[in-house]
N, C-alpha and C positions, 0 to 999 in steps of 0.2 A: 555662417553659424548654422544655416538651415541643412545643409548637409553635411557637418559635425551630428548633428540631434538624430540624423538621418539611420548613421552612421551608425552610430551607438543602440538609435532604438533596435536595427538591424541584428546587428552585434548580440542584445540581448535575448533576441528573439531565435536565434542561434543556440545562445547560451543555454534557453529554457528546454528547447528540444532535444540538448544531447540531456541535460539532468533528466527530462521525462523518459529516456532511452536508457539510461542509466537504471534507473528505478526501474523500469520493466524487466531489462535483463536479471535483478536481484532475486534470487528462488525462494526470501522471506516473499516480494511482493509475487512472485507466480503462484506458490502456495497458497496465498488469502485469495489473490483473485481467483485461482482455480475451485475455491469452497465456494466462494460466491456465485460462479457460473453453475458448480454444482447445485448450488442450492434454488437458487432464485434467476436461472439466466441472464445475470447481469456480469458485466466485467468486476464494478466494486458496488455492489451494494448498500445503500445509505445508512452508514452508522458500523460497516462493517468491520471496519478495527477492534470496535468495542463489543460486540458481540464474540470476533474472535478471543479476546484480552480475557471477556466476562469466560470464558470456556476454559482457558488456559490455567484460568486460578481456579474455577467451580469446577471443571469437568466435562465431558460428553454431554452435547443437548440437541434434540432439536431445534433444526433451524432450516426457514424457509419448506422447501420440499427434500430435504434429506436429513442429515443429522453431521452433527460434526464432530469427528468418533476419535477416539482413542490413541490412534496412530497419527493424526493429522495435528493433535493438541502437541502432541510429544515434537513432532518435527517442529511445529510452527515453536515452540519453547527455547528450541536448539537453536533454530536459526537467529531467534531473536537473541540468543545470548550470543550466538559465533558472531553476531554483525553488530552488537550490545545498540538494538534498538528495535524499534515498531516503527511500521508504515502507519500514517497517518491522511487524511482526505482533506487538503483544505481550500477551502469554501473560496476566499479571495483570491489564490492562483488556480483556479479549476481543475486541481490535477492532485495527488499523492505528493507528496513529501516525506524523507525518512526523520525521523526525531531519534536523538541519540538516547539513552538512557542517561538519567543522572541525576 
């Protein structure tokens, strides 16, 4: 039984690295990470979904050390409707996740 559990934890662990691979390759999440290294040299900045979401419906703002402008709002809008969702940060898998809209 102990290398069935093995087996599986294996498996999953597997599993989680191609989703994380997944998600990277998505040009919604290269986009946001790319504003966030812009902004604040970090890959995903804490709470950065929602600052970009807050942009998306408000507009162009400051944020971090640049601003998050006009063209970047439009694309991140587009992409989120061509993929009908938003990347999301969550806390218990310590990674991104995509959330569908709905």
């Amino acid at each position: 039984m102990t290398d069935e559990i093995q087996q599986l934890q294996s498996s999953l662990k597997e599993m989680h690295l191609a989703y994380d691979r997944l998600i990277e390759l998505n040009p919604l999440y290269q986009l946001m990470s790319e504003i966030s290294e812009e902004c604040y040299c970090a890959t995903w900045m804490s709470g950065l979904e929602f600052d970009l979401w807050h942009a998306v419906i408000n507009g162009p703002k400051h944020y971090g050390q640049g601003d998050i402008r006009q063209e970047q709002i439009k694309e991140l809008k587009d992409l989120s409707q061509k993929y009908n969702g938003w990347i999301m940060w969550k806390d218990s898998l310590n990674t991104t996740v995509f959330c569908l809209n709905g």
